[in-house]
N, C-alpha and C positions, 0 to 999 in steps of 0.2 A: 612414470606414465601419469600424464593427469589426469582430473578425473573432470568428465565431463558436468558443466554446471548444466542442471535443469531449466527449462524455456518457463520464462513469466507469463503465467495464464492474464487472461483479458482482468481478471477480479487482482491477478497482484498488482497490475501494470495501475487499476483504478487506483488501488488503495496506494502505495507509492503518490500517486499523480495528485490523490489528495494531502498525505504526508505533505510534498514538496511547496504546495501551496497553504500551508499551515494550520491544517485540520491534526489536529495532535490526539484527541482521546475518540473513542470505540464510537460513540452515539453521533460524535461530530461526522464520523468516517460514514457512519452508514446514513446520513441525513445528505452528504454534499454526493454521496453515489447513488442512491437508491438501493443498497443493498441491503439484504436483514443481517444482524447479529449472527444467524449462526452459517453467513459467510464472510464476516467482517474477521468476526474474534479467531476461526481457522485459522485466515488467509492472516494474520495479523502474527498469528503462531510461527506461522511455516515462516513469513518474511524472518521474523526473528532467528527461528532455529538456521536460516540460510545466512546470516550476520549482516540481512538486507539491510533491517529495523535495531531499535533498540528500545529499551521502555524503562520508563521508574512511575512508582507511585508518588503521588502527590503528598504532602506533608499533611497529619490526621488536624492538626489547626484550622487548615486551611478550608476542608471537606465540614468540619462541624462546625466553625463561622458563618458557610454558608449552606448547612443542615442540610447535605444530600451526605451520598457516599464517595467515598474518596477514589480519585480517577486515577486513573493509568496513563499515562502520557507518553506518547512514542513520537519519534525521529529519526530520517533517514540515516543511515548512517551512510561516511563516503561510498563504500563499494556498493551500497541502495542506489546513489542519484548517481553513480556511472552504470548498476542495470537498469535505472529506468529511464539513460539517455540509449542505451543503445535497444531495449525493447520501443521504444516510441517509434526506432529510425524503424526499425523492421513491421510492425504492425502500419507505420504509412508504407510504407515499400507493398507489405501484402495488398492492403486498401488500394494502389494503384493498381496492381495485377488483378485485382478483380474488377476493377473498374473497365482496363480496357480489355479483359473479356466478355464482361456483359454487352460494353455496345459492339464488338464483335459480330 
C-alpha cells in the first residue's frame, strides 16, 4: 500500500519556487519571499526530511575570506522540481476555481 505524499503548503511551494530559480542559502530564500527565518529554516527542514531539498555547508575558507559565517546551501533535488511542477499545476487550477466563483 503506498503511503500517501503530503500536499505542499503555499510556504513549500515559495521556497521550492525560489530554490528553482537559484536562491540557494536561508537569508537569500527569505529576502526573494518575504518570509521570516523561523518560516524559512522549518519549511527548509521538512523539504529536506521529505527528500524535496538537499543541503551542504559551504567550505570554512570560503565563509572566513569573506568574514561572515559559513552558509548552508541547498537544491532542489529531482523529486523537489517534479513536486513543484505539479504543486504549481494545482494552486493555478485552484486560483481558477476561485476566480470563476468570485465573479459568479
Amino acid at each position: 500500500m503506498a503511503t500517501a505524499v503530503p500536499a505542499l503548503s503555499y510556504t513549500g511551494l515559495f521556497v521550492l519556487q525560489a530554490l528553482e530559480r537559484g536562491h540557494r542559502f536561508g537569508f537569500d530564500i527569505m529576502d526573494v519571499t518575504g518570509l521570516p527565518s523561523g518560516t524559512i529554516y522549518p519549511a527548509l527542514r521538512r523539504l529536506e526530511a521529505l527528500a524535496l531539498v538537499r543541503s551542504d555547508w559551504e567550505p570554512n575558507h570560503r565563509a572566513r575570506e569573506e568574514g561572515r559565517p559559513r552558509r548552508r546551501y541547498y537544491e532542489l533535488t529531482p523529486a523537489g522540481r517534479r513536486r513543484l511542477g505539479e504543486a504549481e499545476v494545482r494552486y493555478r487550477a485552484l486560483g481558477r476555481l476561485f476566480a470563476r466563483r468570485s465573479s459568479s
